[in-house]
N, C-alpha and C positions, 0 to 999 in steps of 0.2 A: 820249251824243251824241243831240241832237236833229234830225234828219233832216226837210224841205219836197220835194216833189218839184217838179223844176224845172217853172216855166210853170203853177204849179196854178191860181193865181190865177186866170191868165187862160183855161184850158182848164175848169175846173172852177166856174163861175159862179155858188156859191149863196149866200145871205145870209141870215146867221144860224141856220142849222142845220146839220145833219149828215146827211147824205140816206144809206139803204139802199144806194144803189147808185151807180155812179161813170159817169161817160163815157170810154169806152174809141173815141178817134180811130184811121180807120181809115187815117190818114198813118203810124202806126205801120209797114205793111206796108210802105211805101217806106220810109224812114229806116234808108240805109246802117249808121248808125251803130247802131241798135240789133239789126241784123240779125246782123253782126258781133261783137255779144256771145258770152259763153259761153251754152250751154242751159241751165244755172242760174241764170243772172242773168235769161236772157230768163222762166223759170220763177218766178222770185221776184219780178219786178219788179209784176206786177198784184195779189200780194198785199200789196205793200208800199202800190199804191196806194187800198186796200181799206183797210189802217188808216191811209191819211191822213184818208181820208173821214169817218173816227171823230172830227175837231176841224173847228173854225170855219175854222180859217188853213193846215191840211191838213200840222199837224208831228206828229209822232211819235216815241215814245222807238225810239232804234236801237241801246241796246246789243243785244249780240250774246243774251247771255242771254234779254234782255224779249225778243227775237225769235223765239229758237229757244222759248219757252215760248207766245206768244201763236197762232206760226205752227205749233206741232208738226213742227218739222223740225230735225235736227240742228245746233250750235252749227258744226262744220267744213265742212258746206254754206250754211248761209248767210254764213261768213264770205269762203268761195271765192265765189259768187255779189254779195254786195254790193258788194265791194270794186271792182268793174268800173262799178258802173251809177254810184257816186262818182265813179270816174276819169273817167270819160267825162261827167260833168253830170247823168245824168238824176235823180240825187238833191243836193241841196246840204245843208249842215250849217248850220241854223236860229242856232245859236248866235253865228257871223258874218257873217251878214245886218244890214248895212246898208244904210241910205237910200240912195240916188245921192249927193246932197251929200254927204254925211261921204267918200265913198271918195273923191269928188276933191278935197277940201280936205284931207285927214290921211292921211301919206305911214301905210303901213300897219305898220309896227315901233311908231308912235306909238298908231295905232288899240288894239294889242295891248298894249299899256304901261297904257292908259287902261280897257281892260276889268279887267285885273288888279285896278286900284286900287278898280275898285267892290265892295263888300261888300253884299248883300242883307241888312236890317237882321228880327233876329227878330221875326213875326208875333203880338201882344201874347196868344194864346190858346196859344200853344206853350210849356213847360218851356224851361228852358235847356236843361237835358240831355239832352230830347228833339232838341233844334235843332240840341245838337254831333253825337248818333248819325244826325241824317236827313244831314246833312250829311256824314260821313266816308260815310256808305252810297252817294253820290250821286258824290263823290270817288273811293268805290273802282272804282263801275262807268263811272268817266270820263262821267258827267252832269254838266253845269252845273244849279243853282240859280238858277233865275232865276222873275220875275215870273209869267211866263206858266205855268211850271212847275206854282207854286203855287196859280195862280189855278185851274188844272186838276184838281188835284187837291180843293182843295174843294170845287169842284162836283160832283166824282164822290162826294167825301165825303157829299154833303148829298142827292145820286139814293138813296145807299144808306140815307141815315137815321141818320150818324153824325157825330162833331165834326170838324173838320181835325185834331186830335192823336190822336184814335184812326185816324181813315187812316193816319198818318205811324206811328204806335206797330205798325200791323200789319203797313208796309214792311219795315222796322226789323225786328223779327221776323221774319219769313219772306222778306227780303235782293229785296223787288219796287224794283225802278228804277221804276216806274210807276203808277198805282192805279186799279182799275176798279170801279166801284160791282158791277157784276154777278158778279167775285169773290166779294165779300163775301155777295151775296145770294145767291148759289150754294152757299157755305159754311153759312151760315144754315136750307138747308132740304136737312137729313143724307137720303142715300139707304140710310143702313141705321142699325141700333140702336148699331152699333159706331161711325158717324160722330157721334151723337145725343150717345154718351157721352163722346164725345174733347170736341166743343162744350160740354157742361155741363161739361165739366174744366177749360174753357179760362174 
């Protein structure tokens, strides 16, 4: 699941890059509704909006997995914490964002009919075989496959210095919903002789 936090857009006004640090509005302290949350949700919600900050358009992978590993916090805390700040709005799911127009012309069971039928067509430097494992990997942690996904991931591919199928070959491997160049380069430079030797093994 791809996660937007609501209003980034317009609360969050940068262009064309990913800024260090975020705007924390201090109407947050009035707003009933977020006050009312549970303390893990109101606890999780700034760092969720910490890796929006991480993309252009302020989406983010939200399985529970990529979470609980990017955030260092248990999978059953963040699942009890996220599930509120959803209910209530302050996150939406990226993958069902529409235009304005499309939602008041296309009564929404059609909307849903019509996403089905789109298939993302394999990217001409990908294996088959590759394409079918990145794909059930993305299905198992309930990720769509889409454009923007991929478009992400190559660039991170190419921060690190490597192809789009060796990103996807080391998802695939090691079961990442997500892919971050600094991963990679973190892996690349072993903090002991025993990480040195797993790497040349690999």
């Amino acid at each position: 699941m791809i996660l937007v936090p609501k209003n980034w857009g317009k609360f969050q006004h940068y262009k064309d890059r990913c800024p260090p640090w975020i705007k924390l509005h201090r109407d947050i302290l009035n707003d009933r509704t977020f006050a009312n949350l549970p303390i893990a949700s109101k606890a999780l919600a700034p760092l969720l909006w910490l890796l929006a900050s991480e993309s252009k358009d302020g989406s983010f992978d939200a399985a529970i997995e990529e979470l609980a590993f990017r955030l260092h916090i248990a999978s059953k805390d963040i699942e009890s914490g996220l599930k509120p700040l959803i209910d209530k709005g302050f996150f939406v799911d990226a993958s069902t964002m529409l235009a304005p127009c499309y939602q008041v012309a296309i009564p929404e069971t059609e909307r849903e009919t019509e996403r089905e039928k789109i298939t993302l067509a394999r990217p001409d430097d990908i294996s088959e075989e590759l394409w079918k494992d990145f794909k059930k990997l993305r299905e198992k942690k309930k990720a769509p496959v889409t454009e923007l996904v991929l478009t992400k991931i190559r660039s991170e591919a190419k921060n690190a210095g490597i192809t789009l199928s060796q990103a996807m070959e080391e998802m695939c491997v090691r079961g990442w919903t997500a892919f971050k160049a600094d991963w990679v380069k973190s892996k690349n430079k072993p903090s002991s002789d025993f990480d040195e030797m797993l790497r040349r093994a690999k």
